[in-house]
BADO-389470 format. One line per 10 residues: number of its first residue (from 1); their letters; for each residue x, y, z of C-alpha. Coordinates in steps of 0.25 Angstrom, whole numbers, plus 2048, in hexadecimal, padded with zeros to 3 digits. Example, Ala and Ser with C-alpha at 12.3 -4.5 7.8 and 13.67 -1.06 7.14 Angstrom:
BEGIN
1) as) 831/7EE/81F  837/7FC/81D .
***
This chain:
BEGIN
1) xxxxxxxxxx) 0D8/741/34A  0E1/745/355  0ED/74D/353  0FA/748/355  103/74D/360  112/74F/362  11E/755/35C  11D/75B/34B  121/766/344  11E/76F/339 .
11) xxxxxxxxxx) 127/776/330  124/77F/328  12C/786/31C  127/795/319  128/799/30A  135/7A3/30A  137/7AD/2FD  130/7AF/2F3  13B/7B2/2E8  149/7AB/2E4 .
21) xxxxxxxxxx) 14D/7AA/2F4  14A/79F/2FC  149/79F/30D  145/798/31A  13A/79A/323  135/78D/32B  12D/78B/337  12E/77E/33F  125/77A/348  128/76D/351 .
31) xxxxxxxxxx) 122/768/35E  113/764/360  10C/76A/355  0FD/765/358  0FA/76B/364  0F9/778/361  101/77B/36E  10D/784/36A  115/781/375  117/774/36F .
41) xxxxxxxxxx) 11E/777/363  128/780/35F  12C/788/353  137/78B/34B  13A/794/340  146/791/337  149/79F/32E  13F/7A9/32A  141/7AB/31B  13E/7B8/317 .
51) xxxxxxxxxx) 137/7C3/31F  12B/7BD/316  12C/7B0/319  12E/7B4/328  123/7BC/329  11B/7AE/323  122/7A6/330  11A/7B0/338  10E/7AE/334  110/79E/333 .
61) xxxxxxxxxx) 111/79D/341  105/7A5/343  0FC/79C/33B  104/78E/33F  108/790/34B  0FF/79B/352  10B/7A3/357  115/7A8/353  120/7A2/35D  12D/79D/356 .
71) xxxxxxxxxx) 135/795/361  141/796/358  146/79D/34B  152/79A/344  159/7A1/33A  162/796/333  16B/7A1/32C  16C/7AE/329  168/7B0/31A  15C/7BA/317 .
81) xxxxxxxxxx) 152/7AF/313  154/7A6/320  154/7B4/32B  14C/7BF/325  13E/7B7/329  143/7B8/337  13F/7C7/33A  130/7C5/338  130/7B8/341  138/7C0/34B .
91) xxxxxxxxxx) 131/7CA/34B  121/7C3/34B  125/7B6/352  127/7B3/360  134/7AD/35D  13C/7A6/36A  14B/7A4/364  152/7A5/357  15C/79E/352  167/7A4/349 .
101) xxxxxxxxxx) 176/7A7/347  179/7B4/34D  188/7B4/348  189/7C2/34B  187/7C1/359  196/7BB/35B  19B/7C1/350  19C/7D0/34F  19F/7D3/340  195/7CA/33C .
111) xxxxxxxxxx) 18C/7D4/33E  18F/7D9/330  18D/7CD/326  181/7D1/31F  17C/7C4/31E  179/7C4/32C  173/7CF/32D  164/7CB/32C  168/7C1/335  16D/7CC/33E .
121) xxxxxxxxxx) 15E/7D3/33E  156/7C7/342  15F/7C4/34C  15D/7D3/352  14E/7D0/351  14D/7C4/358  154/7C9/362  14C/7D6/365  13F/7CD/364  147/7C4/371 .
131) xxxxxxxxxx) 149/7B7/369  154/7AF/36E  15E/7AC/363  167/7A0/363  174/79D/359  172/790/351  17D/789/357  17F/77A/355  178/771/360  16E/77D/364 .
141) xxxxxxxxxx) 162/776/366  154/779/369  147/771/36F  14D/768/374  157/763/367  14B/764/35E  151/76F/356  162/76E/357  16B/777/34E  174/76E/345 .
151) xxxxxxxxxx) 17D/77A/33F  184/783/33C  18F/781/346  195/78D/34D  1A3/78A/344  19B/788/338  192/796/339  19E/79D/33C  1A5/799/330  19B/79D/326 .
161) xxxxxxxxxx) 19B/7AA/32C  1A5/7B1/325  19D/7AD/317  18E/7B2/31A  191/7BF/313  199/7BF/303  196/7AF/303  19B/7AC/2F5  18E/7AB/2EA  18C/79E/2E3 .
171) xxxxxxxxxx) 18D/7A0/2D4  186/799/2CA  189/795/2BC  186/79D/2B0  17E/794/2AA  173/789/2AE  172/77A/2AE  167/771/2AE  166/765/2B7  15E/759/2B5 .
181) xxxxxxxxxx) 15C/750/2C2  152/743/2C4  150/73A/2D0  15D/733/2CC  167/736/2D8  172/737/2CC  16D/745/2C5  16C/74A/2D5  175/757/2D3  173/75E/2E3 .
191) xxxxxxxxxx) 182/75A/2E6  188/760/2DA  183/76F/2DC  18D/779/2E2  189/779/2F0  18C/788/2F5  183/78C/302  188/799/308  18D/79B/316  17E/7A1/31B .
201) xxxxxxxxxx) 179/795/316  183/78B/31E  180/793/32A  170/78F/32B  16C/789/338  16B/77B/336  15E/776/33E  159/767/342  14C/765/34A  14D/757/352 .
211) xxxxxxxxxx) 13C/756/353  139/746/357  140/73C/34E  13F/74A/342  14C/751/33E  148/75F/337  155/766/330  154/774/32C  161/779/326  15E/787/321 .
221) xxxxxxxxxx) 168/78A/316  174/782/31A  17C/77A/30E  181/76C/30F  18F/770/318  186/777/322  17E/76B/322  188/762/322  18D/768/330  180/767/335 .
231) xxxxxxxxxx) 180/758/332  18B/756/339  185/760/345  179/756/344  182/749/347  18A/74F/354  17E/753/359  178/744/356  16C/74C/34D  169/742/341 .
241) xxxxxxxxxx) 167/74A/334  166/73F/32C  157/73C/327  152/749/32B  143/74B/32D  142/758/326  14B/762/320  14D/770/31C  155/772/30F  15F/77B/310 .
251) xxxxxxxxxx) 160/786/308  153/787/301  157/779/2FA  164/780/2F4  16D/774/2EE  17A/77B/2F5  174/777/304  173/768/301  178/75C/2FB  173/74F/2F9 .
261) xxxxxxxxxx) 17C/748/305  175/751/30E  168/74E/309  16A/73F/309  16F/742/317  163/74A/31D  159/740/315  14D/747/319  140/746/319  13B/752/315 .
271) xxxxxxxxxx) 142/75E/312  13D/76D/30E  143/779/305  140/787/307  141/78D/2FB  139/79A/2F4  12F/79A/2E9  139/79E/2DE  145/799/2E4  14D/794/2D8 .
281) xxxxxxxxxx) 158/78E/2DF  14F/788/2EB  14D/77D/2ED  159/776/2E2  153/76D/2DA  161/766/2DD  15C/764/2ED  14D/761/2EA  151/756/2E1  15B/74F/2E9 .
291) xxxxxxxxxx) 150/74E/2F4  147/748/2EA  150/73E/2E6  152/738/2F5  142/739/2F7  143/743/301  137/74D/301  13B/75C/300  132/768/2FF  135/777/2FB .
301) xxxxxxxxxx) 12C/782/2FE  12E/78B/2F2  128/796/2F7  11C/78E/300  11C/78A/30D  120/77C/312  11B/774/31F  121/766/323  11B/761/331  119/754/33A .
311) xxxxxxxxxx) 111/752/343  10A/760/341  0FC/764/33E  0F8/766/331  0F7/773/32A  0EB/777/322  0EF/77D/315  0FC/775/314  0FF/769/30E  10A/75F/308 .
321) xxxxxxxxxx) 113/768/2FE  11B/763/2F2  129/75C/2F3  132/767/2EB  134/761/2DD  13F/759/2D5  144/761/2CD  14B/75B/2C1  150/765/2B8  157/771/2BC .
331) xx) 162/77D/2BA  16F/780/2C3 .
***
């Protein structure tokens, strides 16, 4: 049987943590995938996780690609779960460009917020190992348009500055409830949870790759006024988000990142979480069951690793994984 040609892509979800915390480690490989040829596909790491799971997108490469060139690497935000993963790509992988907010590089005293401090030290490291770094601006593109930044804008980043360190803590209540939700759109409770996200997390890099007639989202930990600016990006720049091939959930699945007008929004076809094994929070049974109720497929990793491809060879030793379950009984 011959194998078909052209343009696919693979990507793959690494497991992140292993305890309460969840993280983002993901490789995507698009361009022609069958022929072996490496100069005919690129690959593009979106966070690294932990230095765990970090170490994990080394040897991936290795074994799936047969090198370990990375054309691009993004880092969508600062938090320790999203960055730490980057030291031991940058330092094992033939890495051409990253791509990642450098804030302190135009402002001086930023140097001090301690949530950018890891930031800070993968930053240095890329550039004693001569990657080229880029700022995450709206309109940046790469290859051609097929990778475009949606947000955050400049104005935007800038004003979540000032609330990256001493970011007020969600409190929860002192005592439980129980929730009961079915397939009935009437017990859907998404839209009546608190939505908090914290200013780290509205910073994320929004990214949409344009591969053929495909629109892949990835929206590292933004919540749904980050998103919301990056719909309205998408439509100036006459980028449709609407029916969306694949999406990355943000947040690990967290029910403060989305809300069912987004969801109904983006429509799409397949979307994946990252979450760790013992994540309790991650994914919210609030999220996984408002995508079950409009039929649209959504997968976790809970602590394994995740491939969604088209037109890609196959891969012995994986195969089809279980859509993350409906859950209809649960405590808040």
């Amino acid at each position: 049987m011959m194998i078909e040609q052209g343009e696919g892509f693979e990507i793959d979800y690494m497991p992140v943590g292993d305890g309460k915390s969840s993280g983002d480690a993901i490789v995507v490989k698009f361009g022609d995938l069958h022929s072996g040829d490496r100069s005919k596909f690129k690959v593009v790491v979106i966070d690294g996780g932990t230095l765990n799971s970090g170490n994990s997108i080394v040897d991936h490469l290795q074994d799936f690609t047969g090198d370990n060139v990375i054309d691009l690497a993004v880092v969508t935000h600062s938090d320790n779960d999203h960055v730490s993963g980057m030291q031991p790509i940058l330092e094992n992988c033939q890495v051409s460009a990253l791509l990642m907010h450098a804030p302190w590089l135009a402002i001086e005293k930023l140097k001090f917020i301690k949530s950018l401090e890891r930031a800070q030290e993968i930053h240095e490291i890329a550039l004693a190992n001569g990657v080229t770094h880029y700022d995450p601006l709206i309109a940046t593109s790469f290859y051609g348009g097929q990778l475009k930044v949606l947000g955050p804008s400049v104005d935007y980043y800038v004003s979540l500055l000032p609330q990256f360190d001493g970011e007020p803590k969600m409190i929860g209540a002192s005592t439980k409830q129980t929730v009961i939700e079915t397939s009935d759109p009437s017990t859907e409770t998404l839209d009546d949870a608190h939505k908090y996200t914290s200013a780290t997390n509205n910073s994320s890099v929004i990214l949409l790759f344009n591969l053929g007639d495909k629109r892949l989202l990835f929206a590292g930990d933004a919540g749904v006024e980050a998103l919301s600016k990056a719909i309205e990006t998408s439509m100036l720049q006459g980028d449709d988000l609407q029916n969306l091939y694949f999406l990355h959930v943000p947040h690990h699945g967290s029910h403060h990142n989305v809300n069912t007008e987004l969801i109904d929004f983006f429509n799409p076809g397949t979307s994946f979480i990252s979450a760790s094994a013992l994540a309790q929070k991650h994914p919210h049974p609030r999220v996984v069951n408002a995508f079950h109720r409009r039929e649209l497929p959504i997968y976790s990793t809970k602590g394994h690793g995740l491939r969604y491809h088209y037109n890609a060879p196959d891969r012995q030793g994986w195969s089809t994984a279980p859509l993350a379950p409906f859950v209809q009984q649960f405590e808040v």
